[in-house]
C-alpha positions in Angstrom: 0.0 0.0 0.0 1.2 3.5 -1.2 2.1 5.9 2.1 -0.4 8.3 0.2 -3.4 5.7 0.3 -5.7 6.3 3.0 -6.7 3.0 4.5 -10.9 3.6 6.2 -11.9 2.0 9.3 -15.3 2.7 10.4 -14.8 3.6 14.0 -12.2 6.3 13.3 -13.2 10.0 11.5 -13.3 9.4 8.0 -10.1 10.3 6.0 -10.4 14.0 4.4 -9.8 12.3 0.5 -12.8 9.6 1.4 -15.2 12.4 2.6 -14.8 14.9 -0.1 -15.6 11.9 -2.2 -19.0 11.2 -0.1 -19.9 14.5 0.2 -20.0 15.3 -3.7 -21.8 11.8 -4.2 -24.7 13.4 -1.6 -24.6 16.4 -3.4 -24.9 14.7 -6.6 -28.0 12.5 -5.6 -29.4 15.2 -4.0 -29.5 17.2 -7.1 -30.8 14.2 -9.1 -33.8 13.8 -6.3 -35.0 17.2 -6.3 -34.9 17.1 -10.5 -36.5 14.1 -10.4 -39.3 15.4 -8.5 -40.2 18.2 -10.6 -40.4 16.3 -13.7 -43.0 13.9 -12.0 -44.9 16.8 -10.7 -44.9 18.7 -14.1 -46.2 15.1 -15.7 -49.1 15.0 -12.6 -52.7 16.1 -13.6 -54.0 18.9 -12.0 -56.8 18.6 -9.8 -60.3 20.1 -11.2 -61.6 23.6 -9.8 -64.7 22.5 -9.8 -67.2 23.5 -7.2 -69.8 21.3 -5.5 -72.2 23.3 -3.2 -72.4 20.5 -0.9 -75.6 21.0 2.1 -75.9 24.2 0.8 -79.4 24.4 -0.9 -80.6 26.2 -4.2 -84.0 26.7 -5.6 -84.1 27.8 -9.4 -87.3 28.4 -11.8 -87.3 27.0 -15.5 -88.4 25.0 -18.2 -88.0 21.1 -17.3 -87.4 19.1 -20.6 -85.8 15.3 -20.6 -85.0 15.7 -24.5 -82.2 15.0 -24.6 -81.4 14.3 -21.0 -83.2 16.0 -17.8 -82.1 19.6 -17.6 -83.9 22.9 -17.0 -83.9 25.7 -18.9 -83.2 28.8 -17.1 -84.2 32.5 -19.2 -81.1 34.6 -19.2 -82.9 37.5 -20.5 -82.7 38.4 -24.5 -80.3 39.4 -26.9 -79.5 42.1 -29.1 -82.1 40.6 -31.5 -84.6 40.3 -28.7 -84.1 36.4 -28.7 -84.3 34.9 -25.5 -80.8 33.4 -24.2 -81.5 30.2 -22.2 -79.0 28.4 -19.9 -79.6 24.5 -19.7 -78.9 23.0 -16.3 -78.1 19.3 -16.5 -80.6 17.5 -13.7 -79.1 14.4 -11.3 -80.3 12.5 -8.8 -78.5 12.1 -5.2 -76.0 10.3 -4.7 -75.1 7.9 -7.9 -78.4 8.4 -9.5 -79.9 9.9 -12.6 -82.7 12.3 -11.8 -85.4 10.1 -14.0 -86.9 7.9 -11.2 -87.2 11.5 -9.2 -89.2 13.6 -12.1 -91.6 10.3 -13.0 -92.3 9.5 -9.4 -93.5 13.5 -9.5 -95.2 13.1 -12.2 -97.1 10.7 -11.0 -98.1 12.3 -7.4 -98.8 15.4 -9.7 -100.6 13.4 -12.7 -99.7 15.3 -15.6 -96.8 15.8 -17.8 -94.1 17.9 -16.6 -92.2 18.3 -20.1 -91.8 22.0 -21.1 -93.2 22.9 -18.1 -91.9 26.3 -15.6 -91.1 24.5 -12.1 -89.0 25.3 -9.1 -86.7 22.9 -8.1 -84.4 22.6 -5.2 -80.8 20.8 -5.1 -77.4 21.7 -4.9 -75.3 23.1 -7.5 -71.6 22.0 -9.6 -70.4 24.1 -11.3 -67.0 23.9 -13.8 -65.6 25.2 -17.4 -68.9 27.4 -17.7 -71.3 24.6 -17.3 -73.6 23.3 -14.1 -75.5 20.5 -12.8 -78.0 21.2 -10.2 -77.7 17.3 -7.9 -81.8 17.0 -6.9 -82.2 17.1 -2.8 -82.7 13.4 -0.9 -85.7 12.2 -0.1 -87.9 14.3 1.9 -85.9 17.7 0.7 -86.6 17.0 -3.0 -88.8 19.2 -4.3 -90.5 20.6 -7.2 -92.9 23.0 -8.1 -95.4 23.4 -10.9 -95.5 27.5 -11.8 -97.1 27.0 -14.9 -99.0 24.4 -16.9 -98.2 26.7 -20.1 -94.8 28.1 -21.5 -94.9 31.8 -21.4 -92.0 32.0 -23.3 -91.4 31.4 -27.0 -88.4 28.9 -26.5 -85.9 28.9 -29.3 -85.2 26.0 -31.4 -82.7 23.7 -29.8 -81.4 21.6 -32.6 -78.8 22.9 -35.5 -78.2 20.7 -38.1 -76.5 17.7 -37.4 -72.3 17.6 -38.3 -70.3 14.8 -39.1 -67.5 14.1 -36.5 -64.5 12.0 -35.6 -63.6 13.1 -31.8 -60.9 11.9 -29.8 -61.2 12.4 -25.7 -62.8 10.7 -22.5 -66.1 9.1 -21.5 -66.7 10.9 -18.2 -69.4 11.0 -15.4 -70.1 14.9 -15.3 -71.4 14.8 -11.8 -68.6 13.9 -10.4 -66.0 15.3 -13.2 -67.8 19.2 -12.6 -66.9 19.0 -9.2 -68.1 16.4 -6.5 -64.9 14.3 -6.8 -60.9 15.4 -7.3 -59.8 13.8 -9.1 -63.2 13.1 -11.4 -61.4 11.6 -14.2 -58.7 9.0 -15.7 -58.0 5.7 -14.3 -58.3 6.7 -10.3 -62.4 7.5 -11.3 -63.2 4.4 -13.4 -65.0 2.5 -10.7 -66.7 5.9 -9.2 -67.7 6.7 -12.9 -69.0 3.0 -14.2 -71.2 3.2 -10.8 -72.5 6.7 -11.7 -73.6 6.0 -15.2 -74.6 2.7 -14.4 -77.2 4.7 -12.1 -78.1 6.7 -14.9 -76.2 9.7 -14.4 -76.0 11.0 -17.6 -72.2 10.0 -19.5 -70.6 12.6 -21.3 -67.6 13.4 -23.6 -64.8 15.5 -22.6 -62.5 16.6 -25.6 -59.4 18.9 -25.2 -58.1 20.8 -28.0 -54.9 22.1 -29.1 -55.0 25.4 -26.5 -55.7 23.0 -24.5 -59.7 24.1 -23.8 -62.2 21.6 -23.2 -65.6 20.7 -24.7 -68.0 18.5 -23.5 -70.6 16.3 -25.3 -73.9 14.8 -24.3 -73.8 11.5 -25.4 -76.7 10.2 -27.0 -77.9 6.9 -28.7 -79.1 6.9 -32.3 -82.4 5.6 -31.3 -84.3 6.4 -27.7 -82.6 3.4 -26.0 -80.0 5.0 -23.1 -77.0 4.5 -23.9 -75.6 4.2 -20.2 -74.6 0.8 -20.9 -73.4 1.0 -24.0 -70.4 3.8 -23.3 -69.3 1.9 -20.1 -66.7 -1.1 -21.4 -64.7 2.9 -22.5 -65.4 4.9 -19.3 -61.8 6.4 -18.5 -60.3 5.4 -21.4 -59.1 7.6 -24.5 -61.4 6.6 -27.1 -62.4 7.9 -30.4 -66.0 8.4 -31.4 -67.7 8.5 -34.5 -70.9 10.1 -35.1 -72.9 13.5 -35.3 -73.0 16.6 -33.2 -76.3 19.3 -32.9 -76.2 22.1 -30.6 -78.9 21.9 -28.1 -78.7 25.5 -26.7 -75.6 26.1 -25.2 -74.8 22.2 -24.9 -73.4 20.3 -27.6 -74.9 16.7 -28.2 -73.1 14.0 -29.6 -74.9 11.2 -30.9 -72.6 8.2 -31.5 -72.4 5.7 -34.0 -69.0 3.6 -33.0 -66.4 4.0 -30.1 -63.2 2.7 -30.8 -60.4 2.3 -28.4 -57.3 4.4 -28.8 -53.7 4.1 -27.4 -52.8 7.5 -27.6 
């Protein structure tokens, strides 16, 4: 052994050549740590800033329609052309539940028909990206309200002219997606979302483009049939749908023709 080699016994102080050494190997991993973190927090989703009113309770007036899911119209007030502007509020049951069962069970204490008619309802309201859901109260809370047997509005067409599409994006449950749940999407929601539209919460389509702005689709079958079970085998997957789009006031509805699988 060289009289310049330092020979390291672990009960003595380190040698001054060995600790340089150890110290720049800490240094060095340390660096590589705190890089490696950022990268995998740059590569995280973010959470959704969605807001769920939870226990706190809203009444709103409007047109109730199920055409082409439960929603209620809500009069904005008119335009520059002296059109009214109407904003559609998607209706859902509590909990994991569509809001059907509710509506028909009222129609049926009420006996009429509530389609196109002005009603109060109470619930809670979620609210993301521009769009809300009002979630129906439980049991003994829910509510609604007949105002009027006649519209006393002229309500504007609903239906453009249907568009050929090919869309790329994710089957989500907007409930959750607009606010009840963070994270509301991708693989971590799957379960959460199969249960929701399996309870007939209506499924919809969320498609990012390249600003990275999203849109969301109504999905609906080509004939009256739900399509709940259809779109559930792709719920949290990236997926590419064919089909047509019509703007139903200020929702877009997609109704689909074939879902195919993508890896991208």
């Amino acid at each position: 052994m060289k009289k310049e080699d330092e020979f390291y016994v672990g009960y003595l102080p380190t040698p001054p050549s060995t600790r340089k050494k150890l110290i720049r190997i800490v240094i060095a991993l340390g660096i590589v740590l705190i890089v490696t973190g950022i990268l995998l927090v740059g590569k995280q989703r973010g959470f959704s800033n969605g807001t769920f009113e939870f226990g706190k309770e809203t009444s709103l007036k409007g047109v109730l329609t199920t055409n082409p899911i439960p929603m209620l119209l809500i009069d904005k007030g008119k335009n520059a052309s002296g059109q009214h502007q109407m904003e559609s509020i998607v209706l859902v049951g509590y909990g994991k539940h569509g809001a059907e069962d509710f509506l028909q069970q009222k129609e049926k204490e009420m006996g009429i028909s509530l389609q196109n008619k002005t009603v109060n309802l109470k619930g809670s309201l979620i609210y993301h990206d521009g769009k809300a859901i009002l979630e129906l109260t439980n049991k003994v809370k829910a509510s609604i309200g007949l105002v009027s047997t006649v519209n006393d509005i002229r309500m504007p067409d609903p239906i453009t002219p249907p568009v050929a599409v090919k869309l790329h994006g994710e089957i989500i449950d907007p409930k959750c997606y607009f606010g009840v749940m963070k994270p509301g999407v991708g693989k971590p929601h799957r379960d959460c979302a199969i249960r929701c539209i399996s309870g007939g919460i209506p499924p919809m389509f969320k498609v990012t483009n390249a600003l990275g702005e999203n849109n969301y689709f109504i999905l609906k079958s080509k004939n009256t049939s739900s399509i709940n079970k259809r779109v559930l085998p792709f719920v949290a997957d990236q997926v590419v749908i064919d089909g047509s789009v019509n703007q139903y006031n200020d929702w877009m509805v997609l109704t689909v023709d074939r879902i195919t699988l993508t890896s991208n």
